[in-house]
PALUMTOR-784973 format. One record per residue: residue in three letters; z, y negated, x of N, C-alpha, C, O in turn. Coordinates in nm, 4 decimals, decimal comma. Each point is the difference from the previous one (the first is absolute). Layout:
Ala; Z; Y; X; Z; Y; X; Z; Y; X; Z; Y; X
...
***
This chain:
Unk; 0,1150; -0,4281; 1,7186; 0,1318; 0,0412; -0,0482; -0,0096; 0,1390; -0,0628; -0,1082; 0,0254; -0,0530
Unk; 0,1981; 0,0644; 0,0499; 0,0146; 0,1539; -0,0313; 0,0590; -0,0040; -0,1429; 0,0988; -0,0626; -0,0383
Unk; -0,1578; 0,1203; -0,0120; 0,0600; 0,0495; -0,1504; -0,0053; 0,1520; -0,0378; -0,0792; 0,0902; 0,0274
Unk; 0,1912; -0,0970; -0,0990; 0,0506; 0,1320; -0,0153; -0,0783; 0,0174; -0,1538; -0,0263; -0,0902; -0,0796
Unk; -0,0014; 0,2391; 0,0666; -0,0651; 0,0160; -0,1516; 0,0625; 0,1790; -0,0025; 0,0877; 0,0643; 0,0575
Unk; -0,1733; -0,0442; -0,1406; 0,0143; 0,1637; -0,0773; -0,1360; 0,0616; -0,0070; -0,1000; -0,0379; -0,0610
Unk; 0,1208; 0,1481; 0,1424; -0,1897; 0,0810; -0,0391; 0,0361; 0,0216; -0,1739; 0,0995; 0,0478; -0,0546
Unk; -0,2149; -0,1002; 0,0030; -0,0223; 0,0707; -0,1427; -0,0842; 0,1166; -0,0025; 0,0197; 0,0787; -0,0926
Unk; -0,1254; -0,0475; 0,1909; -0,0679; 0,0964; -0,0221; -0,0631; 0,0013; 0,1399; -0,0200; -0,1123; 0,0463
Unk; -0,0126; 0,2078; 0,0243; -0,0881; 0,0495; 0,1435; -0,0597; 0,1616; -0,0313; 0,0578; 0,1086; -0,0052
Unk; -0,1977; -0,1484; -0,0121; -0,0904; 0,1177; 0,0322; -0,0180; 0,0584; 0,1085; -0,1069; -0,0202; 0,0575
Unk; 0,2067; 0,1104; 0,0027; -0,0568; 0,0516; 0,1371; -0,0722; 0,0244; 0,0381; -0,0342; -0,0373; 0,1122
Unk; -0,0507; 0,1404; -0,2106; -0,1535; 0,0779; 0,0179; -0,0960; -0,1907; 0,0051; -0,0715; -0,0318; 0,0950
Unk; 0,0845; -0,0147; -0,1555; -0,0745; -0,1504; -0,0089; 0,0043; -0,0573; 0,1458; -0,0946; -0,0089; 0,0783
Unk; 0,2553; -0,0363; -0,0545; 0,0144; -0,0931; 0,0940; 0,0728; -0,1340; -0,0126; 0,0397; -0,0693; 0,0937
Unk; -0,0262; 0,0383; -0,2545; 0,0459; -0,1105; -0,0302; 0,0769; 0,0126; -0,1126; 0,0215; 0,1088; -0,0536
Unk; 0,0317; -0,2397; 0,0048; 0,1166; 0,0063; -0,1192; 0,0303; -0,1396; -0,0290; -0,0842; -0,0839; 0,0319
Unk; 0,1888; 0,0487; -0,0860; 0,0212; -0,1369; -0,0472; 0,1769; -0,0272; 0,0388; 0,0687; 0,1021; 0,0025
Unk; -0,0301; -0,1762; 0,0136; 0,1274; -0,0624; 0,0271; 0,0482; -0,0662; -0,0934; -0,0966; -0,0741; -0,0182
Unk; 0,1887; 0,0342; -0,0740; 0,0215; -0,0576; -0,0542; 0,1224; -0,1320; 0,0553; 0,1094; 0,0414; 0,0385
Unk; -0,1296; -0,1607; -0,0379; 0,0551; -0,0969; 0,0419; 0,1459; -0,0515; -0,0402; 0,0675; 0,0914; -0,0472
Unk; -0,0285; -0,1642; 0,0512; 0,1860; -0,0419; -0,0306; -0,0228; -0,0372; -0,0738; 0,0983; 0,0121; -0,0730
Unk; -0,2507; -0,1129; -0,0308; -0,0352; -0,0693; -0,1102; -0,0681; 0,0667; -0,0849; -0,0390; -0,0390; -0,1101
Unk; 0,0195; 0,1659; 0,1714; -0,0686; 0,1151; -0,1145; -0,0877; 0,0522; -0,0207; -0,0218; 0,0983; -0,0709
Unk; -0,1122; -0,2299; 0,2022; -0,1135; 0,0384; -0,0319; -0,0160; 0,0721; 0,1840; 0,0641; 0,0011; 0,1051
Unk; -0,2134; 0,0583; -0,1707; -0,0347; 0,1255; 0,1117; -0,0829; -0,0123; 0,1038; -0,1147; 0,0052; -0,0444
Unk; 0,1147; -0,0187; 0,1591; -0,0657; 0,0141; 0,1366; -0,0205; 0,1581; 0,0389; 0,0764; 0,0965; 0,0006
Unk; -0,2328; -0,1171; 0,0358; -0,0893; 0,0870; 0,0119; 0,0620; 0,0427; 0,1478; 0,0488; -0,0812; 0,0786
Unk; -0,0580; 0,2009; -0,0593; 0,0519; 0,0802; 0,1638; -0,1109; 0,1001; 0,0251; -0,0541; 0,0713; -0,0845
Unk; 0,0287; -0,0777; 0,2156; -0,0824; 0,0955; 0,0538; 0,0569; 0,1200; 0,1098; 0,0844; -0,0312; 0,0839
Unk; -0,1172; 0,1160; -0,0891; 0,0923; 0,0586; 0,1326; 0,0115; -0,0408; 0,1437; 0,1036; 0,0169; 0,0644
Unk; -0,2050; -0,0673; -0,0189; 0,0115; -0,0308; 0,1267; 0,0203; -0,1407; 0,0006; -0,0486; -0,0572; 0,0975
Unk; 0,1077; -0,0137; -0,1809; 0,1215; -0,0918; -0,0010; 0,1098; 0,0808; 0,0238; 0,0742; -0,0810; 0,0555
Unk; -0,0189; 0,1756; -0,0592; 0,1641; 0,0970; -0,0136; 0,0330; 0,0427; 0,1605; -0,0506; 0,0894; 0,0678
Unk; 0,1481; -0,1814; -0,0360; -0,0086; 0,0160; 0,1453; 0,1460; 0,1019; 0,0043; 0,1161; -0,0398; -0,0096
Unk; -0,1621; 0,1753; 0,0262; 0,0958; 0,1091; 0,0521; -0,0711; 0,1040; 0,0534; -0,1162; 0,0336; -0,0232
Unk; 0,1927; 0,0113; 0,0928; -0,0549; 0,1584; 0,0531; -0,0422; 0,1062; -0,0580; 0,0785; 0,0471; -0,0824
Unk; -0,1720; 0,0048; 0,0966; -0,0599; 0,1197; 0,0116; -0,0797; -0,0432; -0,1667; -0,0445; -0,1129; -0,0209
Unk; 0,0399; 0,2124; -0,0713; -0,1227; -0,0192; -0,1281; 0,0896; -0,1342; -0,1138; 0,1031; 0,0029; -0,0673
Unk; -0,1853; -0,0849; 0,0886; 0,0301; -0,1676; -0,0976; 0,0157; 0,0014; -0,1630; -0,0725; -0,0568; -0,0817
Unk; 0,1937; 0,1420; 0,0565; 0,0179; -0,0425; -0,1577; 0,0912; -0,0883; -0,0661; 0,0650; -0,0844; 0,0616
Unk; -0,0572; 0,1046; -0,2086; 0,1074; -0,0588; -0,0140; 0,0508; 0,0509; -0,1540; -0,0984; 0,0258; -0,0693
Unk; 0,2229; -0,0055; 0,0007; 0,0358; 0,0037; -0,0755; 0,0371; -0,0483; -0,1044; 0,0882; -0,0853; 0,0106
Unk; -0,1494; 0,1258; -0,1806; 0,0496; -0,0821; -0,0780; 0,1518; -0,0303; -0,0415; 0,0792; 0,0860; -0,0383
Unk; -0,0569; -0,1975; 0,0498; 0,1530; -0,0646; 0,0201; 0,0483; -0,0626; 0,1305; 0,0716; -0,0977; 0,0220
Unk; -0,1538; 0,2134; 0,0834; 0,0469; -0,0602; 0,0982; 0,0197; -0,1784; 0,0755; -0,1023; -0,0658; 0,0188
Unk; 0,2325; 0,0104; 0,0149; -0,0243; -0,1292; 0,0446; -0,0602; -0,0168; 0,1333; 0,0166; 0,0728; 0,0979
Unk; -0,0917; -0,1830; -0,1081; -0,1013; -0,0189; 0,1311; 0,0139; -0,1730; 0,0150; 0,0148; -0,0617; -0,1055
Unk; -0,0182; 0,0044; 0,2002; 0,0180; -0,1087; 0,0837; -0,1590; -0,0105; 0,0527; -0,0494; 0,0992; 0,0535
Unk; -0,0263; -0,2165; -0,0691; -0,1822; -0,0521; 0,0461; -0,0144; -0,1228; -0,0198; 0,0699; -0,0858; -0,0538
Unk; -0,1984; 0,0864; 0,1183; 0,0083; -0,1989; 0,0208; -0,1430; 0,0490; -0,1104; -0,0644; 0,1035; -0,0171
Unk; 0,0631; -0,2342; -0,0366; -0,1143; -0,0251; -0,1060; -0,1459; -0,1007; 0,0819; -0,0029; -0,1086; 0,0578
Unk; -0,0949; 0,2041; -0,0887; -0,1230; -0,0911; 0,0330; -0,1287; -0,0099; -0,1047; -0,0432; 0,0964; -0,0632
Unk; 0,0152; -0,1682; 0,0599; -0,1195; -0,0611; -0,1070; -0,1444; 0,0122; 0,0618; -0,0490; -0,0715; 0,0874
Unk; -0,0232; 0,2075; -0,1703; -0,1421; 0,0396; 0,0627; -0,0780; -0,0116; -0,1209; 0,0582; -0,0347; -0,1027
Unk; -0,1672; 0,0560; 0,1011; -0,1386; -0,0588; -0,1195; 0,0683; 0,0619; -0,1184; -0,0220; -0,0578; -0,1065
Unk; 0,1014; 0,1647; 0,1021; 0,0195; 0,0872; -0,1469; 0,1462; -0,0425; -0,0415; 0,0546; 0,0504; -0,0982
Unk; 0,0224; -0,1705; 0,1984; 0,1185; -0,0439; -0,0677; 0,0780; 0,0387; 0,1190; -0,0473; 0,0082; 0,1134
Unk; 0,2104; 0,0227; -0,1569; 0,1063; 0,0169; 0,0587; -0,0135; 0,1004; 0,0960; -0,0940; 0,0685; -0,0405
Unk; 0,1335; -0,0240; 0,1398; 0,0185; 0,1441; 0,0270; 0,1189; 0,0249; 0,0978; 0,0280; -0,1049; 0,0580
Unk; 0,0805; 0,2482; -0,0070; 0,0919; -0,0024; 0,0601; -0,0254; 0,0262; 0,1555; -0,0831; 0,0872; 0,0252
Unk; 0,1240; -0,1306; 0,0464; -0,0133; 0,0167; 0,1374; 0,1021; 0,0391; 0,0690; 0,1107; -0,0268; -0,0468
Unk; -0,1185; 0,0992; 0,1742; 0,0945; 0,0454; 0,0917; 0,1798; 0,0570; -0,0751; 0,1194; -0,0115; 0,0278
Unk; -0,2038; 0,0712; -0,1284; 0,1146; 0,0738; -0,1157; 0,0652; 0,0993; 0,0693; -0,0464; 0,1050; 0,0442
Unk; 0,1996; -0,1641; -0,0370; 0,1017; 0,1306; 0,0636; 0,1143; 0,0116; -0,0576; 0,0536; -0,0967; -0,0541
Unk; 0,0091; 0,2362; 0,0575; 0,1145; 0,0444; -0,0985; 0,0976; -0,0719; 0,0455; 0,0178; 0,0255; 0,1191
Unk; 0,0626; -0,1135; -0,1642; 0,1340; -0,0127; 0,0410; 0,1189; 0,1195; 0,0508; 0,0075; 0,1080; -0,0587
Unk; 0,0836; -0,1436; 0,1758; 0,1083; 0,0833; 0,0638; 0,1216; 0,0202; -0,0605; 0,0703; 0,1010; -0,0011
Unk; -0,0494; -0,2363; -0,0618; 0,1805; 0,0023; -0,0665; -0,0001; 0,1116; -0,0612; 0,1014; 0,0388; -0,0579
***
């Protein structure tokens, strides 16, 4: 199932950042989870739509894409 969250923070120069969830707490994002064209970032505030998967270090966001509306 897809859930919608909020970047709280993305290190570009890094690669990664955190999402913050509808309940508040934060899922870890990597860039090449960020499925768009051309260089994979993302903005703080920006809303993002990802499916959640569970790897050795906990939560993390997957197949993260900007919403159209």
């Amino acid at each position: 199932m897809r859930e919608k969250g909020k970047v709280k923070w993305f290190n570009n120069a890094k690669g990664y950042g955190f999402i913050q969830r509808s309940d508040g707490s934060d899922v870890f994002v990597h860039y090449s989870a960020i499925k768009m064209e051309g260089y994979r970032v993302l903005k703080e505030d920006q809303v993002v739509e990802y499916e959640l998967a569970e790897g050795e270090k906990g939560l993390s966001a997957h197949d993260v894409t900007v919403p159209t509306e």
